[in-house]
N, C-alpha and C positions, 0 to 999 in steps of 0.2 A: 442157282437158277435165278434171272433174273425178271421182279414182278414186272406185267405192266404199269404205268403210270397210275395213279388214282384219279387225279384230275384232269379233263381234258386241255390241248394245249389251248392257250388264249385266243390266238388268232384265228383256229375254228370254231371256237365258242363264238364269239364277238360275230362272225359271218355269217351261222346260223342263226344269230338273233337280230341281225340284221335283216336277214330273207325273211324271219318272223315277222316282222315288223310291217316289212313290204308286202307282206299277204294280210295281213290283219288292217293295213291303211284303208283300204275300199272300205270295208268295213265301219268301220272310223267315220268315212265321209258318208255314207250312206246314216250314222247314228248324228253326224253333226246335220245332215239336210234336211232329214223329217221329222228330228223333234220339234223344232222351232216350227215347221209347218202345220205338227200337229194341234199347238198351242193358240194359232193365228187366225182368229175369230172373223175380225176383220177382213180377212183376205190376203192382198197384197199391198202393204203399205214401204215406204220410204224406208224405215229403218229394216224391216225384215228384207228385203234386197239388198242393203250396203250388207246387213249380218250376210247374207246369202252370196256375195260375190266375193265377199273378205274371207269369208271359209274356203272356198272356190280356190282361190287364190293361195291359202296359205298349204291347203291341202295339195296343189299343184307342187309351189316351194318345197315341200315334205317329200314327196318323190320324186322330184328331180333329186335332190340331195341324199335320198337312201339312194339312189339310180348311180350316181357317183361313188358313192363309198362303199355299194357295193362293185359294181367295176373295177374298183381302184384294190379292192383286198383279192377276188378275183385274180387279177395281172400279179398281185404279189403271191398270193396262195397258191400259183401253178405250179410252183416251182416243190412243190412241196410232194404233189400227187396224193391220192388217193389211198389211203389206208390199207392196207391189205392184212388180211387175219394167217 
């Protein structure tokens, strides 16, 4: 009788950490937005804006790019289907 595998296959694994990733991003940007704001005595000054549009910005870059590669394993992983017990 043959066991099932021990470890999952790679390219499911890699997918669901991926979707992980893309759920826990908000996340992310909501801890990169209001620490700094929480810190900011002052108010609103020059450098807390450049910090605040550069997070902006790279956190956009970060989801398009999970956006992509999840897509892209998606179109490859169809082919594969669904597990069935």
């Amino acid at each position: 009788m043959a066991r099932a595998p021990l470890f999952l296959a790679r390219q499911g694994y890699r997918r669901r950490r991926l979707a992980d990733m893309a759920r826990l991003l908000p996340l992310f940007g909501l801890w990169v937005f209001l620490l700094p704001l929480l810190d900011a005595d002052d108010g609103l000054d020059a450098a807390l804006l450049i910090y605040l549009f550069s997070a902006w910005f790279i956190l956009i870059a970060a989801s398009a790019l999970l956006a992509r590669r999840l897509c892209a394993d998606a179109q490859t992983g169809d082919a594969e289907g669904p597990r069935s017990r």
